[in-house]
GULO-843576 format. One line per field, with one value per residue (C-alpha): x, y, z; residue number from 1. Coordinates in nm, 2 decimals. Layout:
GULO-843576
px <- c(X_...) .
py <- c(Y_...) .
pz <- c(Z_...) .
num <- c(NUM_...) .
END
This chain:
GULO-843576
px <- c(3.37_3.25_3.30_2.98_2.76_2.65_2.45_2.58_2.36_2.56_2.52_2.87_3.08_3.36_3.28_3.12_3.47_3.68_3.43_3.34_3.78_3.83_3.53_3.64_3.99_3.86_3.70_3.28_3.19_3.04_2.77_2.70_2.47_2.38_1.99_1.75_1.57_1.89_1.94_1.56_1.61_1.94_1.78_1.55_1.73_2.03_2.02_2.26_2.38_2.43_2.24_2.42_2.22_2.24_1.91_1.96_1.92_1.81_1.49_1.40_1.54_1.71_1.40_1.17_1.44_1.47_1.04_1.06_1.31_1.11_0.82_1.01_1.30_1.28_1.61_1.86_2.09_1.99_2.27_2.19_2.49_2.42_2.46_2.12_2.22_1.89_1.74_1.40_1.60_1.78_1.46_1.27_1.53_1.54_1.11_1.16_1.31_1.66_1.92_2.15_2.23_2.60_2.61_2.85_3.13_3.20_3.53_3.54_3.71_3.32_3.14_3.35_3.28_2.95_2.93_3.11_2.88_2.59_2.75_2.87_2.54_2.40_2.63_2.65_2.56_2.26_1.98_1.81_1.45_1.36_1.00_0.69_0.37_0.58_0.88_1.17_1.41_1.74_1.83_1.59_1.50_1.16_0.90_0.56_0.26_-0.03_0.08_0.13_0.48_0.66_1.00_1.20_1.47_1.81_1.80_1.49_1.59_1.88_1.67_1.42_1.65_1.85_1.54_1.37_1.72_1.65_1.28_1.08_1.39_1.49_1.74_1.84_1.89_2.27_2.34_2.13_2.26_2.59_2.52_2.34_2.50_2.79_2.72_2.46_2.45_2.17_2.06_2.16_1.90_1.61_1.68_1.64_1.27_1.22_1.29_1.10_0.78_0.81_0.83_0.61_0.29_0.48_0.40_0.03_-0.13_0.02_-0.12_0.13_0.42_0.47_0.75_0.70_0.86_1.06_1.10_1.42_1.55_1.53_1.25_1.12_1.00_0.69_0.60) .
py <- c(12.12_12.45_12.41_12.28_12.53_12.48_12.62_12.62_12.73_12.72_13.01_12.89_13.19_13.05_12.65_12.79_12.99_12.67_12.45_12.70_12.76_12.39_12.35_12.61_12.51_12.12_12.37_12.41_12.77_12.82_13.05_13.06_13.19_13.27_13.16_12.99_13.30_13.42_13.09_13.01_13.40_13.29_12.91_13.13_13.36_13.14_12.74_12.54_12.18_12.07_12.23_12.17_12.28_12.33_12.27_12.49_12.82_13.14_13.30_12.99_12.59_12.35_12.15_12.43_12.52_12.18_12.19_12.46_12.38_12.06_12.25_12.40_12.15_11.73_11.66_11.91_11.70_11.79_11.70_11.81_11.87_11.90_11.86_11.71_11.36_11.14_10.88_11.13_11.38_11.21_11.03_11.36_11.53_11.20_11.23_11.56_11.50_11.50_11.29_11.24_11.35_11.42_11.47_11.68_11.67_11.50_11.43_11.72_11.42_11.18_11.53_11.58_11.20_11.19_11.59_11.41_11.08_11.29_11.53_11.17_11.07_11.42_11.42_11.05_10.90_10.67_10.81_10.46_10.44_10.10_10.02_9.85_9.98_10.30_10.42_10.48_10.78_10.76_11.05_11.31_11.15_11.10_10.84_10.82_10.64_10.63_10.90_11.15_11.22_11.27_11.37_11.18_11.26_11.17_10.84_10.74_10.73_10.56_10.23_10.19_10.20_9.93_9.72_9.74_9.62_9.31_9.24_8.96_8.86_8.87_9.19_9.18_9.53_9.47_9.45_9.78_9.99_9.89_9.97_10.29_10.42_10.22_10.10_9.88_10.06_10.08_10.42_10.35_10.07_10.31_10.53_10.28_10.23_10.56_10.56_10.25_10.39_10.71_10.50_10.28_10.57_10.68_10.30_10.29_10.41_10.11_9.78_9.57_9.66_9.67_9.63_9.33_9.32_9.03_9.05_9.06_8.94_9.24_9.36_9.21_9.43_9.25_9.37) .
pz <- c(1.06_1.27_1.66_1.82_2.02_2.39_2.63_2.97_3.26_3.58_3.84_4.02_3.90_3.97_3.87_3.57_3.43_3.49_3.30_3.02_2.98_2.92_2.70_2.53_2.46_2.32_2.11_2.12_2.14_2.53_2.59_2.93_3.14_3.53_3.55_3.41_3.27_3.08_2.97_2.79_2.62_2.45_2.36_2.18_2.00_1.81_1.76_1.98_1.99_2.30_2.64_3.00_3.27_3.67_3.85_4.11_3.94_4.02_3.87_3.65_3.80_3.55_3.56_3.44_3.18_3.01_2.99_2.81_2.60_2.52_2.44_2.14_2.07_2.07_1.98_2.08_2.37_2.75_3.00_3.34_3.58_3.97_4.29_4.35_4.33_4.47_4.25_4.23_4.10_3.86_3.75_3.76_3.54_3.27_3.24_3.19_2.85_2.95_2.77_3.06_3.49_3.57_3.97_4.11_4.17_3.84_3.60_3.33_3.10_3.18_3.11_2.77_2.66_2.67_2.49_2.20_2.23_2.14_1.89_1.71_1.73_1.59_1.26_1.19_0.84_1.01_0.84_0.72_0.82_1.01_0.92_1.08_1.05_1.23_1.03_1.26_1.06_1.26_1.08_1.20_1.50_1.40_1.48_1.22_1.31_1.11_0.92_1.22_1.29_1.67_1.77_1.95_2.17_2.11_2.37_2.20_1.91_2.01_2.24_1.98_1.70_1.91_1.99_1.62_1.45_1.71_1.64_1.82_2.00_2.40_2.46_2.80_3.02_3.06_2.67_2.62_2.89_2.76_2.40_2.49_2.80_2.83_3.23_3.38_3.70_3.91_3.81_3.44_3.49_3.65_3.38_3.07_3.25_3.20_2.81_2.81_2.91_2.70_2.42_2.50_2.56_2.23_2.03_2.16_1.86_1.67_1.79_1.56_1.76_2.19_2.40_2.66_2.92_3.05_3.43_3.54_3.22_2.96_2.67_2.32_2.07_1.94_1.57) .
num <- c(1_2_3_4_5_6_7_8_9_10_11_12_13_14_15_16_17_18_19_20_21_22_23_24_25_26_27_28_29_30_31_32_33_34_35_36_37_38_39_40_41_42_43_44_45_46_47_48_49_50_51_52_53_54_55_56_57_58_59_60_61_62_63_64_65_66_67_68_69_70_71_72_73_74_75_76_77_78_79_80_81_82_83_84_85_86_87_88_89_90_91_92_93_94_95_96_97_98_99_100_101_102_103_104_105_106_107_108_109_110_111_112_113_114_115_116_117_118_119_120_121_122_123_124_125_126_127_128_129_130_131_132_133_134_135_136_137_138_139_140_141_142_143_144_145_146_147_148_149_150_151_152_153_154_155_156_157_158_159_160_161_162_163_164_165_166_167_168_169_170_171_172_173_174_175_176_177_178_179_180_181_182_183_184_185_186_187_188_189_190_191_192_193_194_195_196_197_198_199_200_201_202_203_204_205_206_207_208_209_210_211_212_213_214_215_216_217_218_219_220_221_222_223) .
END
């Protein structure tokens, strides 16, 4: 199996060589770049698997980065690593489309996990569709309603695939952050709500199937 690509956008020279050596050396192939500008001119001009991105960048911030990345791209993984490390941030950066926040100063080992989390996820034989009137493909990371097909991102894919193998029945937040993120921690459990109500505007052209919420408790997924 060929190395994994990734885009890395960190304007630390210095933090940016350390990282980019020992990402190097698991082995993915690194490209790295210095702003955000650079970085959405590469994205465009060879495929990648992975993207890691600062937020405070010069010429073009993280957050504008991963928009634009979304505009073209659904699937590929977003991890953003930085030193902005409120809740509004981290929020901001998960509505954005990201897949998952790493604050600064984090453990290169954590930030190495989760890469081959998603890269597992990526290249895994899962590619059954699960089917209600909307037709789940794990695979593709697709979502069809009504014959009109969305892309999903990769911790979409991953909650509602989670939720529609448990149909009609009481999931509670602490088993789903677990089996999706693998910590119920308070911003873990802010961040599920996010993926909850992107998928939930994403289900709203299909009235056989909504998520209810069960306060304090966890979610059904009604179908």
């Amino acid at each position: 199996m060929n190395p994994a690509r990734i885009l890395f956008v960190e304007d630390d020279v210095n933090l940016g060589f350390v990282i980019r050596d020992t990402l190097e050396n698991v082995p993915f192939i690194v490209t790295h770049c210095i702003n955000g500008a650079d970085a959405w001119a590469m994205f465009q001009s060879q495929p990648f698997d992975i993207c890691l991105l600062d937020v405070m960048l010069p010429q073009s911030d993280g957050f504008t980065l991963a928009q634009q990345i979304r505009s073209i791209d659904t699937q590929v993984p977003i991890l953003f690593l930085s030193a902005l490390a409120s809740k509004d941030d981290r929020l901001q950066g998960l509505r954005l489309g990201a897949d998952d926040y790493l604050t600064k100063p984090f453990s290169i080992e954590e930030l190495i996990l989760k890469i081959n989390v998603f890269l597992r996820r990526t290249t895994a034989d899962n590619g059954r569709s699960i089917r209600a009137k909307s037709i789940l493909d794990r695979q593709n990371m697709t979502l069809t309603i009504n014959g009109e097909t969305q892309l999903l991102t990769h911790r979409e894919a991953d909650v509602i695939a989670y939720l529609l193998d448990r149909p009609n029945t009481l999931v509670r937040r602490d088993e789903l952050l677990r089996a999706i993120w693998g910590d119920d921690d308070y911003f873990m459990g802010r961040s599920l709500d996010v993926f909850i109500s992107r998928l939930r505007k994403r289900l709203v052209q299909d009235p056989s199937m909504r998520i209810e919420n069960v306060h304090g408790v966890g979610f059904v997924l009604r179908q």
